[in-house]
DSSP file (Angstrom, degrees, kcal/mol; ACC not computed):
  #  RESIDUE AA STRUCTURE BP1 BP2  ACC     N-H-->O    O-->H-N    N-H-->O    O-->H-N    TCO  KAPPA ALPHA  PHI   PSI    X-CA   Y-CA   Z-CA
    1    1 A X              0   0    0      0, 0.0     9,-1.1     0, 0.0     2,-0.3   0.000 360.0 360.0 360.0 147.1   -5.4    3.8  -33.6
    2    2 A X        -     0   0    0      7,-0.3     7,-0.3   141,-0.1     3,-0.2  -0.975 360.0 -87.0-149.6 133.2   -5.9    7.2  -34.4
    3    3 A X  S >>>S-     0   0    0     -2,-0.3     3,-1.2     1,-0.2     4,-0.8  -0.173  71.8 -51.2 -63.8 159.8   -8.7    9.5  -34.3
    4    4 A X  T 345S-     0   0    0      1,-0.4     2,-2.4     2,-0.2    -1,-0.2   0.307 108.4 -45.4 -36.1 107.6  -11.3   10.0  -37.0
    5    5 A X  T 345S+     0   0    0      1,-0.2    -1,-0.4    -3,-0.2    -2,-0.1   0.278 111.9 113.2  65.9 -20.0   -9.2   10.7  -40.4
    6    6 A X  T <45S-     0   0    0     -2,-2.4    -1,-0.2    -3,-1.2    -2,-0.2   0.749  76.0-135.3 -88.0 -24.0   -6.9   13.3  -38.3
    7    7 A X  T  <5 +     0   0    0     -4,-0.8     2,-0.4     1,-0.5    -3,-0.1   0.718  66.5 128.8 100.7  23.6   -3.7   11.2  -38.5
    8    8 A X      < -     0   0    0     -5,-0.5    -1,-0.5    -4,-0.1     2,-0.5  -0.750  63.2-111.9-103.0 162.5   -3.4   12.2  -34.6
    9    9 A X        -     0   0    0     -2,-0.4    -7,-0.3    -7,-0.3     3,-0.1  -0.886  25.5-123.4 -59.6  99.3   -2.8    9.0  -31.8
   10   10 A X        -     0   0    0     -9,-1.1     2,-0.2    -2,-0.5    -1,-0.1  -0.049  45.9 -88.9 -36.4 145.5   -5.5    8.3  -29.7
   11   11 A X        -     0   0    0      1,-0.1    -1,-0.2     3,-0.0     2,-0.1  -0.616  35.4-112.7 -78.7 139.4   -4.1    8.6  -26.2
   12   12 A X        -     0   0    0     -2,-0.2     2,-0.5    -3,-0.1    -1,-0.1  -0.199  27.5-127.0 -63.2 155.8   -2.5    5.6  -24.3
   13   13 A X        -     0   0    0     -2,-0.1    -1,-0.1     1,-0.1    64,-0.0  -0.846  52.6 -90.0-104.6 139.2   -4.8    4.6  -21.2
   14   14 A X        -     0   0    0     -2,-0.5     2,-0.6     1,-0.1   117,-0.1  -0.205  38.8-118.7 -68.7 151.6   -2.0    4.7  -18.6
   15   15 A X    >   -     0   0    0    117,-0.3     3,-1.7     1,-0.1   117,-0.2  -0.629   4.4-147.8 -73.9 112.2    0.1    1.7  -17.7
   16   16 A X  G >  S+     0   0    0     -2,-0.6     3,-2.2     1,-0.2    -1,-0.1   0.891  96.7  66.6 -61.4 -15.3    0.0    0.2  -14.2
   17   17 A X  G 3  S+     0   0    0      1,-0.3    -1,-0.2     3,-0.0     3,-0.1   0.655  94.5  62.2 -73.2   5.0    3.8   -0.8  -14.6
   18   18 A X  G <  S+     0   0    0     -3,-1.7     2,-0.5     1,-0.2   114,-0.3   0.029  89.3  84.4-133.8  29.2    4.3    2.6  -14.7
   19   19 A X    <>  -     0   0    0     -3,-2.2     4,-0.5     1,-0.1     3,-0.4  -0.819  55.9-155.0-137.6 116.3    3.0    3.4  -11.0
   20   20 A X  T  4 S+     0   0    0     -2,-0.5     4,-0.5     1,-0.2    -1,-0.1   0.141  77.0  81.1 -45.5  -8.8    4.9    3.2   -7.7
   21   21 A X  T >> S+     0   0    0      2,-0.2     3,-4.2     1,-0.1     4,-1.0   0.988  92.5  48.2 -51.1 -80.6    2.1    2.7   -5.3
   22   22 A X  H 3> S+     0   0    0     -3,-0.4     4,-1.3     1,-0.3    -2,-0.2   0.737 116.2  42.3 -47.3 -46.9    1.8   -1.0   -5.9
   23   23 A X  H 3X S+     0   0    0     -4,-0.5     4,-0.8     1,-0.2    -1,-0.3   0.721 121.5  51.1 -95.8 -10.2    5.7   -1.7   -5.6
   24   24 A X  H <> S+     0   0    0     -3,-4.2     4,-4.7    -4,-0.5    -2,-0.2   0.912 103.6  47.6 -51.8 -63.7    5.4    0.8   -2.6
   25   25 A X  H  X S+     0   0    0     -4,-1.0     4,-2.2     1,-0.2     5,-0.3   0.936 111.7  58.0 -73.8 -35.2    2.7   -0.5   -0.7
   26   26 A X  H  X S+     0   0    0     -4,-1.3     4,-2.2     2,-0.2    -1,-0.2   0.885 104.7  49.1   1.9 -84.0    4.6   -4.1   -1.0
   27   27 A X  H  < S+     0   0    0     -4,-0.8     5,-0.3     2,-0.2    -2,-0.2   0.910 114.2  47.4 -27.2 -64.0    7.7   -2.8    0.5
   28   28 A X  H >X S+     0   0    0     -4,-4.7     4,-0.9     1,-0.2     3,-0.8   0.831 106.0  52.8 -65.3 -26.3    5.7   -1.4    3.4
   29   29 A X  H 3X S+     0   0    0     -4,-2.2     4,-1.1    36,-0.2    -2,-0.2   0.717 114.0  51.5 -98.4   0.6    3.6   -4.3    4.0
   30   30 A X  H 3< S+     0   0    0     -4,-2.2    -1,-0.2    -5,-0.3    -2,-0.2   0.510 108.2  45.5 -22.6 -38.4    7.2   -6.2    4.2
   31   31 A X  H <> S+     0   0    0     -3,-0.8     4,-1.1     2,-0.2    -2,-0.2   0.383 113.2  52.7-117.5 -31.5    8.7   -4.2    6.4
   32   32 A X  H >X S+     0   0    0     -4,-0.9     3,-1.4    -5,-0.3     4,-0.6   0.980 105.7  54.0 -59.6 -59.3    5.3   -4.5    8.4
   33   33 A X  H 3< S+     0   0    0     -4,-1.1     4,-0.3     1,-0.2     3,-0.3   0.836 118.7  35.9 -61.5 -40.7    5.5   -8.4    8.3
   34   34 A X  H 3> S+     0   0    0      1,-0.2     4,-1.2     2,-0.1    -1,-0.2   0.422  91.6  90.2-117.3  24.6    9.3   -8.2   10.0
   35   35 A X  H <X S+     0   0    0     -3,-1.4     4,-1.6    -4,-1.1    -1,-0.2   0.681  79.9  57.5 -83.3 -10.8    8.8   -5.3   12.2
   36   36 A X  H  <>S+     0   0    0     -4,-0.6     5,-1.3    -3,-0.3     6,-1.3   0.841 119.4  35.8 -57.4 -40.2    7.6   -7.5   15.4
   37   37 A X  H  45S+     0   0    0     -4,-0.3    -2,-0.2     2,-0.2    -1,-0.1   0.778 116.7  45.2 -90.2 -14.6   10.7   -9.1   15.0
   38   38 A X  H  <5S+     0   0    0     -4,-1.2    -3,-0.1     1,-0.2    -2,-0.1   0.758 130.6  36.2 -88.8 -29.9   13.3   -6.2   13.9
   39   39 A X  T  <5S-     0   0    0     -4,-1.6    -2,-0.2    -5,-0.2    -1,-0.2   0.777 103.7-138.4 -87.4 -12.9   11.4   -4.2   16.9
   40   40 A X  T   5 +     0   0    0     -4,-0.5     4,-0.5    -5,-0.1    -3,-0.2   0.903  59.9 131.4  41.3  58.1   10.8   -7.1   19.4
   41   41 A X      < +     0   0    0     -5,-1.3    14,-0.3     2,-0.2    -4,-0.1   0.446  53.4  63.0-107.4   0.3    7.8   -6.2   20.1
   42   42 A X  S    S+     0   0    0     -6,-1.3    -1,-0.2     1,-0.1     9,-0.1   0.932 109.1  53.2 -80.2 -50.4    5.9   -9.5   19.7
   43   43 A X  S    S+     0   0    0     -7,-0.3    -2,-0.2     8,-0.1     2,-0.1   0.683  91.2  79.3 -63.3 -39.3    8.1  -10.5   22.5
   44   44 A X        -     0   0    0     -4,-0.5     7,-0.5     1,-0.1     2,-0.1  -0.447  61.8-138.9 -83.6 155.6    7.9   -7.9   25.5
   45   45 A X        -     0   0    0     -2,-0.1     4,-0.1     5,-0.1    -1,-0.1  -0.246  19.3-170.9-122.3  66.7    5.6   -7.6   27.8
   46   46 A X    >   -     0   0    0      1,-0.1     3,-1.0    -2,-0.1     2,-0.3   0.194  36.5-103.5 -51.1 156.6    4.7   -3.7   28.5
   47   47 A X  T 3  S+     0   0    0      1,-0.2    -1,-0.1    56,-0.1     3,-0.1  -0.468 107.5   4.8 -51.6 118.3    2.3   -3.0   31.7
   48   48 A X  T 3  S+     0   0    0     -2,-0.3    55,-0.4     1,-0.2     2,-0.3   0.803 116.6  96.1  78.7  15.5   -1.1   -2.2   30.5
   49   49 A X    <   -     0   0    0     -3,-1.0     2,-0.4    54,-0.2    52,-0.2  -0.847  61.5-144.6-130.6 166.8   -0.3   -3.0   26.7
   50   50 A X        +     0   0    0     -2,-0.3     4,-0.5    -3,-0.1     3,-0.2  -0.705  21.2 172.6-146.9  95.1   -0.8   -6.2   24.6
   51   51 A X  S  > S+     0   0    0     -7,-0.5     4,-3.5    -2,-0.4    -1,-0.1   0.516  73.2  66.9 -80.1  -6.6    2.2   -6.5   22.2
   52   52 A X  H  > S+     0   0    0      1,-0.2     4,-0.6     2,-0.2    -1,-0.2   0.574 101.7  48.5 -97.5  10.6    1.2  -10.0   21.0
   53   53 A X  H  > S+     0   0    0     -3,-0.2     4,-1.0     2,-0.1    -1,-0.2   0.538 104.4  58.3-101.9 -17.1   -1.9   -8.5   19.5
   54   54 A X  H  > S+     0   0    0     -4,-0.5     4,-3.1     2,-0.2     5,-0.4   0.962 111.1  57.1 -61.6 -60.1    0.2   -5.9   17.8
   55   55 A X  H  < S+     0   0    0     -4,-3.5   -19,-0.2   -14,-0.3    -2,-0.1   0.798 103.9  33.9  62.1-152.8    1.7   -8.7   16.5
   56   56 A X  H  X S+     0   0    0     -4,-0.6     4,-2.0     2,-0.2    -1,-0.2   0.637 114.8  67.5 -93.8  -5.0   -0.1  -10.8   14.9
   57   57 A X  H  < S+     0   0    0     -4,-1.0     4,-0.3    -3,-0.3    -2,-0.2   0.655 104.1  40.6  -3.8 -64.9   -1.8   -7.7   13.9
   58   58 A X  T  < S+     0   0    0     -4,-3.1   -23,-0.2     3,-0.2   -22,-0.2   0.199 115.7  61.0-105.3   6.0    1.0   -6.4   11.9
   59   59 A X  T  > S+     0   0    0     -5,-0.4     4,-1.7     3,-0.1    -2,-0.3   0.887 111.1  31.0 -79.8 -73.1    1.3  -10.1   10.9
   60   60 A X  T  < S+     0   0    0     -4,-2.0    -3,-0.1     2,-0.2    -2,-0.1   0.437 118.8  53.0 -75.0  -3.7   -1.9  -10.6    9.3
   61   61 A X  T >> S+     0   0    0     -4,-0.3     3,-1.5     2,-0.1     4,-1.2   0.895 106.6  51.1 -85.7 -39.1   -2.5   -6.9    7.9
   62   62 A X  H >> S+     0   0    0      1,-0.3     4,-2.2     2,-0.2     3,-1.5   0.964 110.0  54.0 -90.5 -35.6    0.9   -6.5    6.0
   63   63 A X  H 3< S+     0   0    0     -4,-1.7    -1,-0.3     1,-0.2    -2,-0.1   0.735 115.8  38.3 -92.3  19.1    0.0   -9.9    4.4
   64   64 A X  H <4 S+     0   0    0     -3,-1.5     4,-0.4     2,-0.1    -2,-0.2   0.401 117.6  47.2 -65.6 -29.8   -3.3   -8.5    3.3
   65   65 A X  H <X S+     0   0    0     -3,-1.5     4,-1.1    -4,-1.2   -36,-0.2   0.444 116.0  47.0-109.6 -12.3   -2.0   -5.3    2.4
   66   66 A X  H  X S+     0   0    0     -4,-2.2     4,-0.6    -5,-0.5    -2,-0.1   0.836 107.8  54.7 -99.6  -5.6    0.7   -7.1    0.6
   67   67 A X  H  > S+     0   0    0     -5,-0.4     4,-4.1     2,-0.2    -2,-0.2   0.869 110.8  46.5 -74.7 -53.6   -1.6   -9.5   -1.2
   68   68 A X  H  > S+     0   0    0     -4,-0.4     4,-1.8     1,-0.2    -1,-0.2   0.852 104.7  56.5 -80.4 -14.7   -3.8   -6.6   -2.7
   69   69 A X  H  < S+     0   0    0     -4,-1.1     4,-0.4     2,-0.2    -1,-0.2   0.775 110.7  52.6 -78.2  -7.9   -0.9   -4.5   -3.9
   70   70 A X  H >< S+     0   0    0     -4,-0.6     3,-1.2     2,-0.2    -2,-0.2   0.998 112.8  40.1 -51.3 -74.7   -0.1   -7.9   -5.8
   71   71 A X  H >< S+     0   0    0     -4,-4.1     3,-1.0     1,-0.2    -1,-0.2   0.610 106.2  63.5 -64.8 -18.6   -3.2   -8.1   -7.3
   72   72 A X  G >< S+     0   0    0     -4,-1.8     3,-0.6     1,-0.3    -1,-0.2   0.507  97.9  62.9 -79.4   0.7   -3.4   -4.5   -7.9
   73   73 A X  G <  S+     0   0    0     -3,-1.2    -1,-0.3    -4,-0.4    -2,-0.2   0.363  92.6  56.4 -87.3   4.1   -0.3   -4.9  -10.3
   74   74 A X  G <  S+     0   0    0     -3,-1.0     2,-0.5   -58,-0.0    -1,-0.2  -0.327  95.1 101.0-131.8  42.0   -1.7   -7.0  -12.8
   75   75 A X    <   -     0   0    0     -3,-0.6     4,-0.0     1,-0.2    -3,-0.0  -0.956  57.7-159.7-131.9 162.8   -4.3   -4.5  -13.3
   76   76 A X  S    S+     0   0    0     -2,-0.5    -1,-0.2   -61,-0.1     3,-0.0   0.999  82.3  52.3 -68.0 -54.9   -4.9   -1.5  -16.1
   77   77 A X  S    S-     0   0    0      1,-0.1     2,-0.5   -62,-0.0    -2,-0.1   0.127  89.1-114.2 -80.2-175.2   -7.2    0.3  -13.8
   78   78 A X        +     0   0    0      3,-0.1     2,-0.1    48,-0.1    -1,-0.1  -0.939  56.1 158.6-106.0 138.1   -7.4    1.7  -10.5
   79   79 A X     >  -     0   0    0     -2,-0.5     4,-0.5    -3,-0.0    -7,-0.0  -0.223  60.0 -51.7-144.4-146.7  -10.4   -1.0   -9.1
   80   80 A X  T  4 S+     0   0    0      1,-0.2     4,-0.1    -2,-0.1    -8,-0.0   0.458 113.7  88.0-124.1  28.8  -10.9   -1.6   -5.3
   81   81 A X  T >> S+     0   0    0      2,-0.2     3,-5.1     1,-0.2     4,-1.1   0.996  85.7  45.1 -63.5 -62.1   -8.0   -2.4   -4.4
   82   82 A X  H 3> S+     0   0    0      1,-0.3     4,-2.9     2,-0.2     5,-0.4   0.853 107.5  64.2 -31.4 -36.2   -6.5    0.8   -3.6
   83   83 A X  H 3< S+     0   0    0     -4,-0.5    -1,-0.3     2,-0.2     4,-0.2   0.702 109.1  43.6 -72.6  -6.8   -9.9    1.6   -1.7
   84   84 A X  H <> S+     0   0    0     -3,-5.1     4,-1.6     2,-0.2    -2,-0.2   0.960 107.5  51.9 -92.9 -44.8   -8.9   -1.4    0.6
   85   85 A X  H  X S+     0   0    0     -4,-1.1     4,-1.9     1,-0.3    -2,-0.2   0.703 107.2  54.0 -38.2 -39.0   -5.8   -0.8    1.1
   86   86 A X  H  < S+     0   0    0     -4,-2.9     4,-0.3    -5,-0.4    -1,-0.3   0.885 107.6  50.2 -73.3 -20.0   -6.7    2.7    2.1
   87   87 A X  H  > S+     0   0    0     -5,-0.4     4,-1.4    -4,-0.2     3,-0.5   0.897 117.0  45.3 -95.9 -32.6   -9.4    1.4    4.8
   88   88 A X  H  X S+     0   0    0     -4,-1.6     4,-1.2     2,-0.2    -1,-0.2   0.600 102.9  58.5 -74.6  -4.0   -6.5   -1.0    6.3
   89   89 A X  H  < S+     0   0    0     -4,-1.9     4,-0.4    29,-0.1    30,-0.2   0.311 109.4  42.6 -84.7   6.9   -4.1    1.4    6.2
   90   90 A X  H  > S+     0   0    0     -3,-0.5     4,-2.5    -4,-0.3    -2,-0.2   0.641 118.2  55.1-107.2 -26.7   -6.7    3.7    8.8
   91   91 A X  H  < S+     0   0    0     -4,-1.4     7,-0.2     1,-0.2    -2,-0.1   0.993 105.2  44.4 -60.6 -52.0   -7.1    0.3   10.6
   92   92 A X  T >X S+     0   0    0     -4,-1.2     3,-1.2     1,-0.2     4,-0.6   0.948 110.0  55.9 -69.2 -32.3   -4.0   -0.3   11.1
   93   93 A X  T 34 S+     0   0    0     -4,-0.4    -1,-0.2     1,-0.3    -2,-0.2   0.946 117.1  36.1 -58.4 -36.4   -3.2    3.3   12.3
   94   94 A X  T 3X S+     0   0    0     -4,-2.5     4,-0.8     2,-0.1    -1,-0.3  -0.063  90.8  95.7 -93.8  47.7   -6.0    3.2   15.1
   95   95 A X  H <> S+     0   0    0     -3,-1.2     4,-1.8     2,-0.2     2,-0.6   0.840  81.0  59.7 -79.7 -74.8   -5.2   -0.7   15.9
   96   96 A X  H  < S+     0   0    0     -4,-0.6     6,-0.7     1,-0.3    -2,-0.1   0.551 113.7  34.8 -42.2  -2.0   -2.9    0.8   18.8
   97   97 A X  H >4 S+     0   0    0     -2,-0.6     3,-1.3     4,-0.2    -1,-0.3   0.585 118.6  49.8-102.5 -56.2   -6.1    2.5   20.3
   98   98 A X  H 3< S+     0   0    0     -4,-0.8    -2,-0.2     1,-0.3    -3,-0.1   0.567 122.8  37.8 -83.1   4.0   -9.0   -0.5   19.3
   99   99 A X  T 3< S-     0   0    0     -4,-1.8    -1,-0.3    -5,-0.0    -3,-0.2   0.345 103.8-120.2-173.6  51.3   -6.5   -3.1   20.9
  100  100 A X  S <  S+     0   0    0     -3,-1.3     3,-0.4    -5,-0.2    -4,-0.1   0.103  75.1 118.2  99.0 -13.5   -5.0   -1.8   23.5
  101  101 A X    >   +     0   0    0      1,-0.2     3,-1.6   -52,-0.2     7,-0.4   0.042  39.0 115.5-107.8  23.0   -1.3   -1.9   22.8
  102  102 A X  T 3  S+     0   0    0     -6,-0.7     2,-0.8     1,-0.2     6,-0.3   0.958  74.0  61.5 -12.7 -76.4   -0.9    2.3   23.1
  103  103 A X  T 3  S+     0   0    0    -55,-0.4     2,-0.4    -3,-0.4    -1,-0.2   0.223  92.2  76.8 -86.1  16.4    1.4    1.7   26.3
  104  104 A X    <>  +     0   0    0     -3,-1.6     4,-0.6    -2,-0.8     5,-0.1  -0.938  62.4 178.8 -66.7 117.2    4.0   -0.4   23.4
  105  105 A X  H  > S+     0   0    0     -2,-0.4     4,-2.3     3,-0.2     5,-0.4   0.775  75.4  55.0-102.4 -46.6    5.3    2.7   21.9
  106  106 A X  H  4 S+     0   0    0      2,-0.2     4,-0.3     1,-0.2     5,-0.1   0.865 120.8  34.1 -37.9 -49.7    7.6    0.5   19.4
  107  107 A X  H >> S+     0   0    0      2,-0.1     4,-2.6    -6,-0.1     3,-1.4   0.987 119.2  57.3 -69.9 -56.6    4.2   -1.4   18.1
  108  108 A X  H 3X S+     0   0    0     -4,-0.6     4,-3.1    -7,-0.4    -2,-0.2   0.882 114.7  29.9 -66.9 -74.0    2.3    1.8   18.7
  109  109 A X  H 3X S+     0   0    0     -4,-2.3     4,-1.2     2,-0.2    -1,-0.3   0.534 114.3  64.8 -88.0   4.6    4.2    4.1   16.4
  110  110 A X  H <> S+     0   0    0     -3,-1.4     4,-2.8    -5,-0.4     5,-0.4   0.890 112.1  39.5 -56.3 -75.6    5.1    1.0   14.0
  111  111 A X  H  X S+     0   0    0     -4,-2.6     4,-7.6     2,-0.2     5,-0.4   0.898 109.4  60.8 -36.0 -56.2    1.5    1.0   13.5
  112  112 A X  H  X S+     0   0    0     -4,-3.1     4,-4.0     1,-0.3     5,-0.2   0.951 114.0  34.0 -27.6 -67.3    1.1    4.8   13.4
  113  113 A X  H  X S+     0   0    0     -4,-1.2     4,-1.3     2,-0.2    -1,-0.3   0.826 117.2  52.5 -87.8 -15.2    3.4    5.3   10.4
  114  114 A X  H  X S+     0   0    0     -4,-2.8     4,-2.3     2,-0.2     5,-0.3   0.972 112.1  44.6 -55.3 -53.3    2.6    2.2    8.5
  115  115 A X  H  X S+     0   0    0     -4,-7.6     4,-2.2    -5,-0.4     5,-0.2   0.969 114.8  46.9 -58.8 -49.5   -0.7    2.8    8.6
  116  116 A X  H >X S+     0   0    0     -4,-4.0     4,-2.0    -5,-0.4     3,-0.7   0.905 117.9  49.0 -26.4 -63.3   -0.1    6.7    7.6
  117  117 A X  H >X S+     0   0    0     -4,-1.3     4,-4.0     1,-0.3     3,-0.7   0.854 113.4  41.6 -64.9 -71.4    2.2    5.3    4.9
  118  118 A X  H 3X S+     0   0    0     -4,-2.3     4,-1.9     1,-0.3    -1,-0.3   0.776 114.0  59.1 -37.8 -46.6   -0.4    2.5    3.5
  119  119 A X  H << S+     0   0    0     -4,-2.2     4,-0.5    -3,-0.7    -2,-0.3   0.903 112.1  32.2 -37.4 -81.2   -2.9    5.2    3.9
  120  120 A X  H <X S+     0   0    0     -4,-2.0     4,-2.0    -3,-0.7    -2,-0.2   0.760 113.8  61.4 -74.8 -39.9   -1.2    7.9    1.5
  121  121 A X  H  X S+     0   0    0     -4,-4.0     4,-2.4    -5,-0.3    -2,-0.2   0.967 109.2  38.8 -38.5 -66.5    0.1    5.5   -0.7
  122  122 A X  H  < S+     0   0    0     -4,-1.9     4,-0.4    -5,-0.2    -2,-0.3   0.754 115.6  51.0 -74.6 -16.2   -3.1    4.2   -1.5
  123  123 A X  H >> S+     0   0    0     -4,-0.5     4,-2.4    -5,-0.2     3,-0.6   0.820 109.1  56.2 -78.6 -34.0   -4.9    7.9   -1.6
  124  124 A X  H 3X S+     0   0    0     -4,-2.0     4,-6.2     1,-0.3     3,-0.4   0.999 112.9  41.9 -65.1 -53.9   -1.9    9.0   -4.1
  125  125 A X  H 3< S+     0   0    0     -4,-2.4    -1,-0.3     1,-0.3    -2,-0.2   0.481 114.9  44.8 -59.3 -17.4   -2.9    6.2   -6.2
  126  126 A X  H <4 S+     0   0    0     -3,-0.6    -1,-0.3    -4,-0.4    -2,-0.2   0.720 135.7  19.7-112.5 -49.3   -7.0    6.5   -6.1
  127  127 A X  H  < S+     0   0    0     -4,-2.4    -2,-0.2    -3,-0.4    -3,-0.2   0.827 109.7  85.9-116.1 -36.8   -6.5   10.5   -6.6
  128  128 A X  S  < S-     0   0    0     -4,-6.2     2,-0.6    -5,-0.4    -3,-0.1   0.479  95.0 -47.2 -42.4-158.7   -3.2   10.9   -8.0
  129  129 A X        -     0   0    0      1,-0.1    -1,-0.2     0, 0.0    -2,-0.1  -0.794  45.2-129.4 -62.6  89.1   -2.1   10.7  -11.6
  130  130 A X  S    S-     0   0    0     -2,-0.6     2,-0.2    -3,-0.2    -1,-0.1   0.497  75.2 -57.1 -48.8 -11.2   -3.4    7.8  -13.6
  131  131 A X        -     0   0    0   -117,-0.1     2,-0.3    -2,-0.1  -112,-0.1  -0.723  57.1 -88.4 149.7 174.9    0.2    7.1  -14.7
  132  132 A X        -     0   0    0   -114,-0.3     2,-0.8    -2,-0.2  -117,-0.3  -0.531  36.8-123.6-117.9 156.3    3.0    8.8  -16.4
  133  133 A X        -     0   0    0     -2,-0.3  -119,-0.0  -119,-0.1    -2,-0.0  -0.833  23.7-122.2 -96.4 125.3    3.5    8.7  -20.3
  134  134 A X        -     0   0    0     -2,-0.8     0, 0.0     1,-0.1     0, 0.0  -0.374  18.2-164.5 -62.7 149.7    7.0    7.2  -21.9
  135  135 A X        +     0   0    0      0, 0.0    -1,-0.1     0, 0.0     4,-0.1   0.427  43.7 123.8-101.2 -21.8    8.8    9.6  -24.1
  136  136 A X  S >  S-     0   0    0      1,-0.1     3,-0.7     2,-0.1    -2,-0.0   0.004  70.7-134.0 -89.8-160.8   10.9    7.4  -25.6
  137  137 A X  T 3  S+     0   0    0      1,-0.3    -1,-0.1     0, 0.0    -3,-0.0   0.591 108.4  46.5-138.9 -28.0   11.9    6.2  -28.9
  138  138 A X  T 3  S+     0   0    0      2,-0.1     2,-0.4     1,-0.0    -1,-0.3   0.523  78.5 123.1 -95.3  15.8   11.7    2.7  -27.5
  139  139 A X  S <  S-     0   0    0     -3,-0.7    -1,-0.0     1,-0.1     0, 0.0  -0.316  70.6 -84.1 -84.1 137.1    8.7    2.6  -25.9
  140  140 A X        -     0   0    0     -2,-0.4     2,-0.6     1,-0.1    -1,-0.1   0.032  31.2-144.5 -31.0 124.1    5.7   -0.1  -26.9
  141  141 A X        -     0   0    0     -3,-0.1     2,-0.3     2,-0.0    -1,-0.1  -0.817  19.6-164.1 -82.3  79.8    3.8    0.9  -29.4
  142  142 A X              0   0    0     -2,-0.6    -2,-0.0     1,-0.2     0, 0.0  -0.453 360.0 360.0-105.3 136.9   -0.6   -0.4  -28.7
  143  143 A X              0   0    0     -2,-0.3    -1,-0.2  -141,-0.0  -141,-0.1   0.440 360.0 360.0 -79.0 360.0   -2.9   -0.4  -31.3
């Protein structure tokens, strides 16, 4: 396609294959899913803390959080996934406050930086750069 008579190329609408959030926030809610067990924190039982709601906690966000970066790969646009992912990645950073498990610091600052992580990930993607252009001689050609 090309604009009106001018023999110029319309500009590409950016590619999702060609953004790193989505195969980011993946990774993180992965690492999320086996960090009860690589920290063993599902298992202890700090004074004044409740690590088996940390948890299942970081059990059921990361496969939430890993479920929408899924679905947000088989799309062109930015939609609302990134906007969920950004409001569970602020849950899961205050989770260690709204239930209780502060006095875990191993769940506690798991949470902390996932959530940060999920968080920025998903803001880059919502505000960042709608996606990078190929330069190269092989790249798909769309009409």
């Amino acid at each position: 396609m090309t604009y009106a008579n001018t023999g110029t190329p319309a500009p590409r609408p950016p590619d999702r294959a060609t953004r790193w959030q989505d195969p980011a926030n993946l990774i993180i809610a992965i690492w999320f899913f086996v960090s009860p067990w690589v920290l063993a924190f599902g298992y202890s039982t700090a004074v004044g803390a409740s690590p088996v709601a940390a948890a299942w906690n970081a059990w059921i966000l990361s496969v939430i959080v890993f479920l929408v970066a899924l679905t947000a790969m088989g799309r062109r646009t930015v939609n609302g996934q990134e906007w969920f992912n950004l409001i569970l990645g602020v849950w899961i950073f205050i989770a260690p406050w709204v239930l209780g498990f502060v006095g875990a610091p191993d769940a506690a600052w798991d949470h902390w930086i996932v959530g940060a992580l999920v968080f920025l990930v998903s803001a880059s993607a919502i505000w960042g750069p709608r996606g990078v252009e190929r330069t190269d001689a092989h790249a798909p050609v769309r009409h």
